[in-house]
C-alpha positions as protocol buffer text, in pm:
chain_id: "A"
residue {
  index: 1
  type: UNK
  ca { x: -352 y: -1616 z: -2679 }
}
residue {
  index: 2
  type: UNK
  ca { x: -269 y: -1266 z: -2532 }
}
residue {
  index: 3
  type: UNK
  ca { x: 35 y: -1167 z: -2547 }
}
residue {
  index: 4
  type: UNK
  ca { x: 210 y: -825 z: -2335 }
}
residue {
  index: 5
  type: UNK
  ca { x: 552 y: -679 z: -2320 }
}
residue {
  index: 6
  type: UNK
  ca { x: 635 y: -421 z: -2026 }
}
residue {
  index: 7
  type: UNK
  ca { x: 938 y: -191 z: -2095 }
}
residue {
  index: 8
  type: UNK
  ca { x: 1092 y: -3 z: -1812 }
}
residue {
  index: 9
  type: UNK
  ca { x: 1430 y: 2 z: -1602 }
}
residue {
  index: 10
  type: UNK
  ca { x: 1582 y: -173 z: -1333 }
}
residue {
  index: 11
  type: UNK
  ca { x: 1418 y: -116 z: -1031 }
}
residue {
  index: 12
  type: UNK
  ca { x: 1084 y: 14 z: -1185 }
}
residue {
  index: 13
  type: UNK
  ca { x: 953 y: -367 z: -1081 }
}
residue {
  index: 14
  type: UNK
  ca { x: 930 y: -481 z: -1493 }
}
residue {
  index: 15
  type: UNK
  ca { x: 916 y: -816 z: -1319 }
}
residue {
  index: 16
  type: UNK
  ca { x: 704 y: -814 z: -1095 }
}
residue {
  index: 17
  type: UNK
  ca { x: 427 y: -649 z: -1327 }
}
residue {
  index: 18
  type: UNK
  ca { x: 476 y: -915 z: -1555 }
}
residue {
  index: 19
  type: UNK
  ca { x: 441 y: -1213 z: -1256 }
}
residue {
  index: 20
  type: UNK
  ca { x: 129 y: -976 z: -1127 }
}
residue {
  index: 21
  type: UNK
  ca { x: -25 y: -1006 z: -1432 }
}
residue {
  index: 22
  type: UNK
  ca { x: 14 y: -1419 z: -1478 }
}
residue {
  index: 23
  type: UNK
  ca { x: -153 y: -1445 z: -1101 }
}
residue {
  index: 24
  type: UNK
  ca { x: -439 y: -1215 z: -1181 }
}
residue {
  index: 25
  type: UNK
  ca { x: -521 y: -1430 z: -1496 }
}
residue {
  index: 26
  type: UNK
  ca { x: -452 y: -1754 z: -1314 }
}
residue {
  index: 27
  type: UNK
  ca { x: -727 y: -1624 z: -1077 }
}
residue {
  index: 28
  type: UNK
  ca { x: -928 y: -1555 z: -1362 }
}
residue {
  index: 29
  type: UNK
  ca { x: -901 y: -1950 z: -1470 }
}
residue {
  index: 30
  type: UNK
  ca { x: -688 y: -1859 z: -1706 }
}
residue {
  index: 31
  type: UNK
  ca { x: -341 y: -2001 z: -1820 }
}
residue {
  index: 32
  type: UNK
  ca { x: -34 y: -1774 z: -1740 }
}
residue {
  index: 33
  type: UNK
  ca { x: 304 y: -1739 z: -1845 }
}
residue {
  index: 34
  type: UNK
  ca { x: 571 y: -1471 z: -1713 }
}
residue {
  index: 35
  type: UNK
  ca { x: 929 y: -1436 z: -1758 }
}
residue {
  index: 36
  type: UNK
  ca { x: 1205 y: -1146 z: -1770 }
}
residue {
  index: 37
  type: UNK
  ca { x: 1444 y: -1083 z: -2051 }
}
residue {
  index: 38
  type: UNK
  ca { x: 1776 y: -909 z: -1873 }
}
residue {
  index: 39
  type: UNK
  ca { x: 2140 y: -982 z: -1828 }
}
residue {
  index: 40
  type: UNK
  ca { x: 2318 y: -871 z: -1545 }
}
residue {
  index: 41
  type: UNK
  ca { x: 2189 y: -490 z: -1589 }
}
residue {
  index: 42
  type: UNK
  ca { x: 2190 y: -257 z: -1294 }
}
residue {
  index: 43
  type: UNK
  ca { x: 1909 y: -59 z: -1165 }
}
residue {
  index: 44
  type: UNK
  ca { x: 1830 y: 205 z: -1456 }
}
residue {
  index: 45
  type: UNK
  ca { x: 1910 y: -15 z: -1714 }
}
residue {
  index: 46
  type: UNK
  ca { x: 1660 y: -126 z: -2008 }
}
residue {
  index: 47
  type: UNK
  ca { x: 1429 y: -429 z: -1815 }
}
residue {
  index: 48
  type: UNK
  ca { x: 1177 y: -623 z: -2056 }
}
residue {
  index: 49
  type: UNK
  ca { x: 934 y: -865 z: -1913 }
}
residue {
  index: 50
  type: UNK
  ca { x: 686 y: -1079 z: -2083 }
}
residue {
  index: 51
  type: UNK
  ca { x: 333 y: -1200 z: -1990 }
}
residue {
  index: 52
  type: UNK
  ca { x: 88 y: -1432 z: -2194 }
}
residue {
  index: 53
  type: UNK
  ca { x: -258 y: -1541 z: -2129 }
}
residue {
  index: 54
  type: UNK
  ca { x: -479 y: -1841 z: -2255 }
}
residue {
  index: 55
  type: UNK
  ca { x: -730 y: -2044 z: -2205 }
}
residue {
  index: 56
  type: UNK
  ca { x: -543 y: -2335 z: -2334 }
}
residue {
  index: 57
  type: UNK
  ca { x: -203 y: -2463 z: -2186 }
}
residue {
  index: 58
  type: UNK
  ca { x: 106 y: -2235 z: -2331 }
}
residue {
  index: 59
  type: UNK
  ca { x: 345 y: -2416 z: -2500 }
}
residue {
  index: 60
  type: UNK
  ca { x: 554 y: -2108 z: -2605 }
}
residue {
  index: 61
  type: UNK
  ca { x: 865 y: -1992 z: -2416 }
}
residue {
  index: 62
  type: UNK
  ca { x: 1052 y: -1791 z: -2659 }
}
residue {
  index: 63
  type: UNK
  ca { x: 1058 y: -1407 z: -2605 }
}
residue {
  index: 64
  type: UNK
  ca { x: 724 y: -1159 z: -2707 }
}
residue {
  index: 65
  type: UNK
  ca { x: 767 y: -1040 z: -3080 }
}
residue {
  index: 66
  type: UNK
  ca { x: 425 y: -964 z: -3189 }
}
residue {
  index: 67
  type: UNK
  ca { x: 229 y: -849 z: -2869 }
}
residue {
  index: 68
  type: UNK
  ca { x: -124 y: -752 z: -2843 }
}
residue {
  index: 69
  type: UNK
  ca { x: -17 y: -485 z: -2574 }
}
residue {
  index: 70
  type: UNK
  ca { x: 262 y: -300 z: -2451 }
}
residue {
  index: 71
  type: UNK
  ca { x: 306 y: -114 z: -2102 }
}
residue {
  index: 72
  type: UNK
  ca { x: 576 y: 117 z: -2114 }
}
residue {
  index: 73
  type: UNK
  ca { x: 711 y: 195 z: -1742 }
}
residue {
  index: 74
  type: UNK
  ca { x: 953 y: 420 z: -1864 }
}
residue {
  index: 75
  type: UNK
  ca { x: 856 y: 677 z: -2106 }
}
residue {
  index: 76
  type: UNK
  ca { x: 1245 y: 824 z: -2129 }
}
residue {
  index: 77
  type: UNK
  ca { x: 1276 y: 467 z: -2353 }
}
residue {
  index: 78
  type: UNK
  ca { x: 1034 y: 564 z: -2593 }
}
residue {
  index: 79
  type: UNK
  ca { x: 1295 y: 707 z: -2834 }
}
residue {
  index: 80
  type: UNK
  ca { x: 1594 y: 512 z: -2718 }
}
residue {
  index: 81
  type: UNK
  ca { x: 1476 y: 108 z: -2746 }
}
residue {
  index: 82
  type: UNK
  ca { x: 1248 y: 12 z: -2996 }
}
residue {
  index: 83
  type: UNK
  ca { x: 908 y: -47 z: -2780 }
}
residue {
  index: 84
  type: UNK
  ca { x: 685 y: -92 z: -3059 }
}
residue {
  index: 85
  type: UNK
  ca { x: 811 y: -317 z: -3262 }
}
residue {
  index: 86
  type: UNK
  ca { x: 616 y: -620 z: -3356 }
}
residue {
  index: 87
  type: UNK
  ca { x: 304 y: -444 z: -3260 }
}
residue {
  index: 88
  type: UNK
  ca { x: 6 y: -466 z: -3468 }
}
residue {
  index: 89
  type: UNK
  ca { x: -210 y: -175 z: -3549 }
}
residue {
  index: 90
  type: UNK
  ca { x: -517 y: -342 z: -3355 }
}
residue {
  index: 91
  type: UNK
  ca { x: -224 y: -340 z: -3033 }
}
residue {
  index: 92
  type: UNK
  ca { x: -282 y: -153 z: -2712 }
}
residue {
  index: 93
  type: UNK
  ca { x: -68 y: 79 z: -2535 }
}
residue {
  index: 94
  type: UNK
  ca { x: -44 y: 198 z: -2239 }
}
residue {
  index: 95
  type: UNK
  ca { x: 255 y: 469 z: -2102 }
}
residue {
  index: 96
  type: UNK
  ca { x: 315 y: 593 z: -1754 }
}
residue {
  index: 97
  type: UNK
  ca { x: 307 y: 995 z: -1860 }
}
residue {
  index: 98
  type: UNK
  ca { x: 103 y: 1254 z: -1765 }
}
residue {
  index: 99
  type: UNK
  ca { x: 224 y: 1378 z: -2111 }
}
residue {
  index: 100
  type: UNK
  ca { x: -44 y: 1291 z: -2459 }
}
residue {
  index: 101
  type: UNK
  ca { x: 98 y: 1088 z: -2692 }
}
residue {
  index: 102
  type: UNK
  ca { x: 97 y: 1427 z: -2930 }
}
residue {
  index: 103
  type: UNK
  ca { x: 305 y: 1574 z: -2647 }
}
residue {
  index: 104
  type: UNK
  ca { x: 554 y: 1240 z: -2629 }
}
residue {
  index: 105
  type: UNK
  ca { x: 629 y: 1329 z: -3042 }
}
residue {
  index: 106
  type: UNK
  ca { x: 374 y: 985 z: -3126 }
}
residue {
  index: 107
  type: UNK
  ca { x: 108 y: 1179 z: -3331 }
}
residue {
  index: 108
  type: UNK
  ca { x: 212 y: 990 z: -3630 }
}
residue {
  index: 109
  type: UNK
  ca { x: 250 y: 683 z: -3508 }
}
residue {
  index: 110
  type: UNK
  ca { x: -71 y: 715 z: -3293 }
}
residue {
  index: 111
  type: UNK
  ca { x: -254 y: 782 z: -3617 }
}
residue {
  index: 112
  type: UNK
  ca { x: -291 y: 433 z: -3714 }
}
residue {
  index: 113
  type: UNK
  ca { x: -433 y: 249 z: -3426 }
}
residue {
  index: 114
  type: UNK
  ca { x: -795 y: 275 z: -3212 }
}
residue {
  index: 115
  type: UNK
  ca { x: -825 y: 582 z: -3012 }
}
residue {
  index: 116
  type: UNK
  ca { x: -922 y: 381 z: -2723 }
}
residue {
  index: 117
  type: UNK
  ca { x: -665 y: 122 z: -2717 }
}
residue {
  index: 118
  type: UNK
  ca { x: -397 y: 393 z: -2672 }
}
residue {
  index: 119
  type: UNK
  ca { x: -396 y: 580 z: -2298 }
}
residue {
  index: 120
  type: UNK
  ca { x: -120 y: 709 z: -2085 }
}
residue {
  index: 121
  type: UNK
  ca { x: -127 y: 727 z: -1676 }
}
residue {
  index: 122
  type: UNK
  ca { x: 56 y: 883 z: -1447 }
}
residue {
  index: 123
  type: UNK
  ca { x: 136 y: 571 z: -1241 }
}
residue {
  index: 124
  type: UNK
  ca { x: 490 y: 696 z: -1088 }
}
residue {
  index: 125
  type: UNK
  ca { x: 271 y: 992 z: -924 }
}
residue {
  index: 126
  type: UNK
  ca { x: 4 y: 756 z: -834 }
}
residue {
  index: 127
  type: UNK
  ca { x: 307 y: 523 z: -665 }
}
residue {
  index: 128
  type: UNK
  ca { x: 427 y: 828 z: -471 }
}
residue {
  index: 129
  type: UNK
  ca { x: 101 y: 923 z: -363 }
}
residue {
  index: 130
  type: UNK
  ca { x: 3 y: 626 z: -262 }
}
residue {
  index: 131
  type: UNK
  ca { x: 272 y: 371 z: -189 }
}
residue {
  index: 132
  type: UNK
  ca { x: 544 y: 633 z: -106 }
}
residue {
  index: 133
  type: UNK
  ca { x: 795 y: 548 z: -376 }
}
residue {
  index: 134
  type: UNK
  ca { x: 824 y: 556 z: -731 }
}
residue {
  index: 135
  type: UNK
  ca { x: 739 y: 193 z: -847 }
}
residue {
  index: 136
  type: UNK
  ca { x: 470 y: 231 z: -1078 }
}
residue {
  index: 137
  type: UNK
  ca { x: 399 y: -123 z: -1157 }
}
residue {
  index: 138
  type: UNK
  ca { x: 61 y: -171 z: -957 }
}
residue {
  index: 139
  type: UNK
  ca { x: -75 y: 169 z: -1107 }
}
residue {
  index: 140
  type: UNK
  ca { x: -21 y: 23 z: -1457 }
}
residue {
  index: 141
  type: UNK
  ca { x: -165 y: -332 z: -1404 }
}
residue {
  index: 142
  type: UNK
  ca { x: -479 y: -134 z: -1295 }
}
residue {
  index: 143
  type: UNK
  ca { x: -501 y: 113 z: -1565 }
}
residue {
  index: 144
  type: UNK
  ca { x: -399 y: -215 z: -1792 }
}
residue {
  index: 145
  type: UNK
  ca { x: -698 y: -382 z: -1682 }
}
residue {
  index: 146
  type: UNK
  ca { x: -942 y: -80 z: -1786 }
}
residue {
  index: 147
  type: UNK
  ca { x: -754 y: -37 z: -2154 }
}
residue {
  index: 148
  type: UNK
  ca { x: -738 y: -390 z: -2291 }
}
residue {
  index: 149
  type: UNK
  ca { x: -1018 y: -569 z: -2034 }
}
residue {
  index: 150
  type: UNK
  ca { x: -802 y: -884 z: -2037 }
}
residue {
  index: 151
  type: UNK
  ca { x: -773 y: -900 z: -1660 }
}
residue {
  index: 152
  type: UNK
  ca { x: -1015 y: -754 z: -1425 }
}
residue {
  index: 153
  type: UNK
  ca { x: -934 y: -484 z: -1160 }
}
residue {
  index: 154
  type: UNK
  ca { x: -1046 y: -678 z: -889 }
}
residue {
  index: 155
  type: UNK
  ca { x: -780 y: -982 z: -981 }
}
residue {
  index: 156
  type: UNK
  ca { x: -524 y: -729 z: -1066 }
}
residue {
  index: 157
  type: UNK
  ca { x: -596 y: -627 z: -677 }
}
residue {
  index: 158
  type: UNK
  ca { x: -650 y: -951 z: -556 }
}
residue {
  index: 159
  type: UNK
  ca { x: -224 y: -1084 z: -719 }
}
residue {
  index: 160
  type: UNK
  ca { x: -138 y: -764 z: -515 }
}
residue {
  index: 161
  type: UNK
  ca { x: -306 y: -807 z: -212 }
}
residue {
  index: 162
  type: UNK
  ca { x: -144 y: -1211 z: -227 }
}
residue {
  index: 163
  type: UNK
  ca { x: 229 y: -1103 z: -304 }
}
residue {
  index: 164
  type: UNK
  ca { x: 295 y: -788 z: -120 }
}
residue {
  index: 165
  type: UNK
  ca { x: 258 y: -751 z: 340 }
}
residue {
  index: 166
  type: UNK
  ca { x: -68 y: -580 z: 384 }
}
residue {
  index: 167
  type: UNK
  ca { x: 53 y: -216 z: 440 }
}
residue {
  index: 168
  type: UNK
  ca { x: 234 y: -231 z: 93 }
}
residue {
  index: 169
  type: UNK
  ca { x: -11 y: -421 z: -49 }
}
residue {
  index: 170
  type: UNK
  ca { x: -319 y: -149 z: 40 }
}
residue {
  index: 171
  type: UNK
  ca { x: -81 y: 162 z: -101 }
}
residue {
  index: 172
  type: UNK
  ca { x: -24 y: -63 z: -456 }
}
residue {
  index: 173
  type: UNK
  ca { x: -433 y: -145 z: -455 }
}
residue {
  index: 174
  type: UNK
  ca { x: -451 y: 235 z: -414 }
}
residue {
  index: 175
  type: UNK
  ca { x: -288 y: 292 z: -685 }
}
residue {
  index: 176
  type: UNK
  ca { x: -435 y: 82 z: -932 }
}
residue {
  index: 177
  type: UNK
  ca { x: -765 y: 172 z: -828 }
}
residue {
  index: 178
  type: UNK
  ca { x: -693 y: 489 z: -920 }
}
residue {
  index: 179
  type: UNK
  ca { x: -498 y: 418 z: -1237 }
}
residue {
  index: 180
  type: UNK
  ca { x: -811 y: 200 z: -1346 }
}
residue {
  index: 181
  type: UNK
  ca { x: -1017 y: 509 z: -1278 }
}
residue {
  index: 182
  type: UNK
  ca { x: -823 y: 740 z: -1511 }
}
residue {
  index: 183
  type: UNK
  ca { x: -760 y: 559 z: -1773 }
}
residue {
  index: 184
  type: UNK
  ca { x: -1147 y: 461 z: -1824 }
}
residue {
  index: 185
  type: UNK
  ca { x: -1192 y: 818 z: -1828 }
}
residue {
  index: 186
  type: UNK
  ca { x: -951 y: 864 z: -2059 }
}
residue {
  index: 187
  type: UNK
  ca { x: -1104 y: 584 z: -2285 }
}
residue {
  index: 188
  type: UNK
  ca { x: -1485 y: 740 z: -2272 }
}
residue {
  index: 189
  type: UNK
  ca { x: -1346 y: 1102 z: -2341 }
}
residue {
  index: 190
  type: UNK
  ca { x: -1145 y: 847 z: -2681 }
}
residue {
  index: 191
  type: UNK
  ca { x: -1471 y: 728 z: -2802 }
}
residue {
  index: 192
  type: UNK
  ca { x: -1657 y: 1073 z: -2795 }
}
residue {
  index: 193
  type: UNK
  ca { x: -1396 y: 1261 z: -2950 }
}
């Protein structure tokens, strides 16, 4: 079993990452779970949302404490919520910055894990420039799909293309298109280095 957590705030669509993900793995023939963790926070506020993929039937329904990958949405919650906990040093990460993870004050707790399993992407900038607003959900699914290769970037596109209108839908594909670009650039320039 695979198991993600997505941090981010009200508003960032947390949720709807976390159902995008579960339909691109269904379409994969895989089994999918997804389900929020909030109470009745406002837009801003602290969002989690969980995501698990199998090729069995998933029996679990209790919250994510050990994942195998974390999306961050938010990277202002990196020092204010404990993100990482329960992650394993064989985890993945992925953070919508523009900023390193030496820049975000992570050096030493980057120093542990795979090179390559670590990226950041600018998906709020890839929102704006392609959807208009600053939902950077899509543009993390599809640089998800390059760093942990759980989910492919045509599925990821595919659960976009099935839950948004067409317009929207196009301006989120966009987006993770690009994302998936970046971050596999990111991951080559990993491995040389």
């Amino acid at each position: 079993m695979f198991q993600v957590r997505i941090h981010g705030r009200g508003g960032q669509g947390v949720v709807t990452a976390a159902e995008l993900l579960s339909v691109a793995g269904f379409r994969e023939g895989r089994h999918a779970q997804a389900f929020p963790s909030f109470g009745s926070e406002r837009t801003g506020a602290p969002v989690v949302a969980f995501c698990r993929l199998d090729t069995k039937p998933i029996r679990l329904r209790e919250p994510i404490l050990a994942p195998d990958a974390l999306i961050i949405q938010d990277p202002t919650l990196l020092h204010q919520v404990d993100v990482f906990g329960g992650l394993s040093k064989e985890g993945y990460i992925l953070i919508n910055t523009s900023r390193s993870f030496e820049e975000l004050g992570l050096e030493d707790f980057a120093a542990g894990f795979r090179p390559e399993r670590l990226s950041t992407v600018p998906a709020t900038e890839l929102a704006l420039k392609h959807v208009g607003r600053p939902v950077p959900n899509a543009a993390l699914l599809g640089g998800f799909a390059a760093v942990a290769s759980q989910i492919s970037l045509e599925s990821v596109n595919a659960a976009i293309r099935e839950k948004f209108p067409a317009k929207v839908a196009e301006g989120n594909v966009a987006a993770a298109t690009e994302a998936h670009a970046f971050v596999m650039k990111q991951m080559r320039e990993a491995v040389r280095a």
